[in-house]
C-alpha positions in Angstrom: -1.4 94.5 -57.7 -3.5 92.1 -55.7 -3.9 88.2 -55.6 -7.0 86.6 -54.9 -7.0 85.0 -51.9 -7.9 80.6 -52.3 -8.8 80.9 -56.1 -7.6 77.5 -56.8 -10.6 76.8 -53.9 -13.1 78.9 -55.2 -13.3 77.5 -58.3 -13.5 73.7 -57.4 -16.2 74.7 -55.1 -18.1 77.2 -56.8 -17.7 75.1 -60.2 -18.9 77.7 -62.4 -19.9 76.5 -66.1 -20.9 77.9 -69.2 -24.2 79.7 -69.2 -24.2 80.5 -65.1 -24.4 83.7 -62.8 -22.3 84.5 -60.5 -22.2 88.1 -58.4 -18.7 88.8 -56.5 -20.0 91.6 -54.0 -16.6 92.5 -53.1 -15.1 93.0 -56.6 -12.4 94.7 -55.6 -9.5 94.3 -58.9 -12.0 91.0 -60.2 -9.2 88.9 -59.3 -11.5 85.5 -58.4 -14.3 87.0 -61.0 -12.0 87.0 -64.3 -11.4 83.6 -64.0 -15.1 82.9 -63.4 -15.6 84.8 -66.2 -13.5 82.5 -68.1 -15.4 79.7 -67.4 -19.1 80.8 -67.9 -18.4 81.9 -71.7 -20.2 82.2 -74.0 -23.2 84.1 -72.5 -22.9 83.6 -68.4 -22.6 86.9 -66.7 -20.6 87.8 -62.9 -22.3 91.1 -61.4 -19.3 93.0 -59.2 -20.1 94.7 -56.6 -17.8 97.3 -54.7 -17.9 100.4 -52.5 -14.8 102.3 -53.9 -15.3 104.3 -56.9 -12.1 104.7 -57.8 -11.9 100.9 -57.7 -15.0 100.6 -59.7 -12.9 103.1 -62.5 -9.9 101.3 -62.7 -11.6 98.1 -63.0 -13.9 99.0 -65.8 -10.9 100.5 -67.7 -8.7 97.2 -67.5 -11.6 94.6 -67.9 -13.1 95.0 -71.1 -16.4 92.1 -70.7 -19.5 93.1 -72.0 -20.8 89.6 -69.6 -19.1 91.8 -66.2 -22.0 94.1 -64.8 -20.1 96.8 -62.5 -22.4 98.3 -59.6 -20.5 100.8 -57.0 -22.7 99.9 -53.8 -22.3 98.3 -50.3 -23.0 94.6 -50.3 -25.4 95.0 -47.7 -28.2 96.3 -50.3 -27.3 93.0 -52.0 -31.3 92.2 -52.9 -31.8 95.9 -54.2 -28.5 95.8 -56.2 -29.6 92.5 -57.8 -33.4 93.9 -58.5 -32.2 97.5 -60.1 -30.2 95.2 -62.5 -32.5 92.6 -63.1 -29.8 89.9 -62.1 -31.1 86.8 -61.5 -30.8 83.2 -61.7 -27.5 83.2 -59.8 -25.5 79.8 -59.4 -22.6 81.2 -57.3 -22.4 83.8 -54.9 -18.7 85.2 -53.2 -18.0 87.1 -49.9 -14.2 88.1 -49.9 -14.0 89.8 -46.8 -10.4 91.1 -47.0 -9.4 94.4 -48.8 -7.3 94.6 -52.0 -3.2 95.1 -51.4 -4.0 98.4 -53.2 -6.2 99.5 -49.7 -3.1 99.8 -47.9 -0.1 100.6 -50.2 -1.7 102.9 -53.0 -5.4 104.3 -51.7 -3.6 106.8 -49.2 -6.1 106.5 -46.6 -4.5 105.4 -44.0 -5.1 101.9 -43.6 -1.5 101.3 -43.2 0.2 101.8 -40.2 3.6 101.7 -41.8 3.3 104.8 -43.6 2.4 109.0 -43.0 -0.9 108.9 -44.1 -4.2 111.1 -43.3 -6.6 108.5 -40.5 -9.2 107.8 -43.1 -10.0 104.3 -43.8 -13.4 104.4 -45.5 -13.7 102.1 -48.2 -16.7 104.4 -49.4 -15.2 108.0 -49.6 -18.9 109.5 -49.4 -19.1 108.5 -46.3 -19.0 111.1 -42.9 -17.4 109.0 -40.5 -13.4 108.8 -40.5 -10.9 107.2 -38.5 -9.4 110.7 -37.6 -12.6 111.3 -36.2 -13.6 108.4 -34.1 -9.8 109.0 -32.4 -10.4 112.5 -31.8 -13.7 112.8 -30.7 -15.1 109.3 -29.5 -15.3 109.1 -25.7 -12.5 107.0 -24.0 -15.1 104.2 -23.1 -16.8 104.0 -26.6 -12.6 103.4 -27.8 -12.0 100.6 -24.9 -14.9 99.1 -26.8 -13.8 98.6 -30.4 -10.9 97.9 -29.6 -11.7 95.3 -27.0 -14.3 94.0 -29.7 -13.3 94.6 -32.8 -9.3 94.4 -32.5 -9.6 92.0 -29.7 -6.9 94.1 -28.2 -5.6 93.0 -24.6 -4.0 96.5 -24.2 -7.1 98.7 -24.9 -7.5 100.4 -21.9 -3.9 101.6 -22.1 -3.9 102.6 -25.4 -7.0 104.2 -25.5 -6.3 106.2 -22.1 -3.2 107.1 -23.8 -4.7 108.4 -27.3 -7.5 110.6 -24.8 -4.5 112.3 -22.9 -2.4 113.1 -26.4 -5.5 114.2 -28.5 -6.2 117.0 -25.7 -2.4 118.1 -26.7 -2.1 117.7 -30.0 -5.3 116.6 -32.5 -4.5 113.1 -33.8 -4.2 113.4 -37.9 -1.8 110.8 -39.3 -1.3 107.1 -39.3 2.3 107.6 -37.6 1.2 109.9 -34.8 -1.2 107.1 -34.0 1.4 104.2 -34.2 3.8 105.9 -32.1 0.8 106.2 -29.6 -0.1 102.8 -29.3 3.5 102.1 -29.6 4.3 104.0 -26.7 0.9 102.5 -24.5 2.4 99.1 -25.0 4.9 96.5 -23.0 8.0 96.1 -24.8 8.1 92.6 -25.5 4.3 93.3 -27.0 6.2 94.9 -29.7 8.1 92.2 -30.7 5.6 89.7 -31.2 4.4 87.9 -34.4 2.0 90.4 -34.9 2.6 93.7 -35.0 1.8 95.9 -32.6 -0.6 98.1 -34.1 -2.6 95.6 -36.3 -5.1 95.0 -34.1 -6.0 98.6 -33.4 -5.9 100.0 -36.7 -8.1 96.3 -38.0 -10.6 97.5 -34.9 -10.8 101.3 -36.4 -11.0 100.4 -39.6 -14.5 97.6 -38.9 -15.7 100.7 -36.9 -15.5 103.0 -40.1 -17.7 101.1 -42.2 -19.5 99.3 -40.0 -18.1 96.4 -40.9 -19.7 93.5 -39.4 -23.2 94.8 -39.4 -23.1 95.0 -43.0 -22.3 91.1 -43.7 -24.8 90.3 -40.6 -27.1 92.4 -43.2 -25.6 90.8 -46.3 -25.8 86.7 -45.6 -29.9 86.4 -45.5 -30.0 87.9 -48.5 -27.4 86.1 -50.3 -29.1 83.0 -49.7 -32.7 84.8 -50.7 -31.2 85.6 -54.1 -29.2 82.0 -54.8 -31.2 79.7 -56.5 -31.6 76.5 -55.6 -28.9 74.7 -55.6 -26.6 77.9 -55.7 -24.0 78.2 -53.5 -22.5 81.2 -51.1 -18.5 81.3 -50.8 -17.4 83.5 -48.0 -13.4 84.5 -47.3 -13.1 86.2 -43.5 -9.5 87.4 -42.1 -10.6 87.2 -38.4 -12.7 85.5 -35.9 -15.3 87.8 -35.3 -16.1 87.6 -38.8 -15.7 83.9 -39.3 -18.0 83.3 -36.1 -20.4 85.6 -37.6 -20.8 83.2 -40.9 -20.2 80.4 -39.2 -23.2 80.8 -36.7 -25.1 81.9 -39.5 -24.7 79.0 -41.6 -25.3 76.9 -38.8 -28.3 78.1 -38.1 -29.9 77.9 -41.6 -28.5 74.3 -41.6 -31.0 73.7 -38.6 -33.8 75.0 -40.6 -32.9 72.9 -43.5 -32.6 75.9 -46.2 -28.9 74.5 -46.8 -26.2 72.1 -47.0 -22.9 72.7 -45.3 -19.8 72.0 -47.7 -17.3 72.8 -45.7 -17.2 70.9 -42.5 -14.1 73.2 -41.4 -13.0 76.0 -43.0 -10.3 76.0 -45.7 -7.5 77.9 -45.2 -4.8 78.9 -47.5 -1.8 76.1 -48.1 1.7 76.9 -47.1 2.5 77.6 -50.5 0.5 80.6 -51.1 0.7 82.1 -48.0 4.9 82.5 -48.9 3.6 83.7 -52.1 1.1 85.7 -50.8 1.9 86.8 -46.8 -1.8 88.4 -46.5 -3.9 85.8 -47.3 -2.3 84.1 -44.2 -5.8 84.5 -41.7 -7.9 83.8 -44.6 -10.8 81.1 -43.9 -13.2 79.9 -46.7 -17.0 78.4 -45.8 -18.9 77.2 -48.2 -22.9 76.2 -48.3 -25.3 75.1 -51.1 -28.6 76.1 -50.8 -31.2 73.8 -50.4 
């Protein structure tokens, strides 16, 4: 159902060995965390972390580990998480930033533009905020902004003018009512580009729904609090605001000498898994040891 994005990387980087800790605070379907799993036997432990209880459900029924510790919770309480379950001497620490291919083809919430589906997008269904309710009843302005910031959409203004004027019509509910909005706000040869035309905007909601970026501005001090030293912290972003933010974090702590930089650039995935695996195409690995 989904393939974890730069494993081969991950695991000649993170080198996990028998014995060792790992947490994976976006556990998602445990792709990268099996095989760590595999290679800390007999006794080391990975502590999975994920927002989505239905997620946390499914993967509880088709991993059977005593050694996997399953926590539903939003990485951004990382420290807490790791004190409630007494979790510590951790080696290896990994960010994947990306959802799961079952997000968008089997969740039905709407993160998807290609389907009918209700504008949800929460990752964390006890949540109050919705996409169908930032489109219906954020102001014009506050829409320019995500999706100027967040999408880095150069047709905002248009497209949110245009999703104002048809919400006072008709109330925006479904993923295809907004696709043929932006659709319509757009340039024709915008919709034939490489990307599709509504990625950006439905990418911009979607940060905007769970506050995406504030939580792993949250998260990355205290990933590096928990690591022991010599531990490292793996992090997998799928666009530049995301990579800038862990990028500028890293370099900064670099400055203050609390770690070492392994990753000079960021590793992306080779032409071989991106035909295997289209999504992981804007995926970007950075990798630090701390100090």
């Amino acid at each position: 159902m989904h393939k974890p994005v730069l494993l081969k990387e991950i695991l000649e980087y993170l080198d996990p060995k028998p014995g060792e800790n790992f947490i994976d605070c976006t556990f998602g379907f445990g792709g990268h965390s099996k095989e760590i799993l595999e290679r800390i036997k007999p006794n080391g432990k990975v502590l999975g972390i994920d927002q989505d209880e239905r997620i946390i459900n499914l993967a509880k029924k088709s991993i059977k580990d005593e050694r996997l510790i399953l926590v539903k919770g939003n990485f951004k309480e990382l420290e807490k998480i790791v004190k409630e379950n007494k979790f510590y001497q951790i080696k290896g620490i990994l960010i994947d930033l990306g959802l799961s291919s079952w997000h968008f083809d089997k969740s039905n919430r709407g993160f998807s533009f290609k389907g009918e589906e209700l504008l949800d997008m929460r990752l964390n269904s006890e949540t109050e905020l919705t996409a169908e309710k930032i489109i219906n009843k954020w102001p014009e302005n506050e829409l320019i902004k995500i999706f100027k910031e967040y999408g880095e959409e150069r047709y905002s203004k248009s497209i949110a003018k245009s999703i104002c004027r048809n919400r006072m019509v008709k109330r925006i509910e479904r993923t295809n009512q907004l696709r043929d909005i932006i659709e319509r706000s757009v340039p024709n040869k915008y919709k034939h580009s490489k990307i599709h035309f509504a990625t950006k905007i439905f990418q911009a909601i979607r940060i905007a729904v769970n506050d995406e970026l504030n939580n792993l501005i949250q998260t990355l001090p205290q990933a590096l609090s928990v690591l022991e030293s010599k531990g490292k912290l793996a992090v997998i972003s799928f666009h530049s605001l995301e990579d800038r933010i862990v990028k500028h974090f890293f370099k900064d702590e670099f400055r203050k000498e609390n770690l070492e930089i392994l990753t000079k650039k960021p590793i992306i995935p080779s032409e071989d898994e991106i035909i295997s695996n289209l999504r992981s195409r804007s995926a970007k690995l950075r990798i630090i040891k701390k100090i």
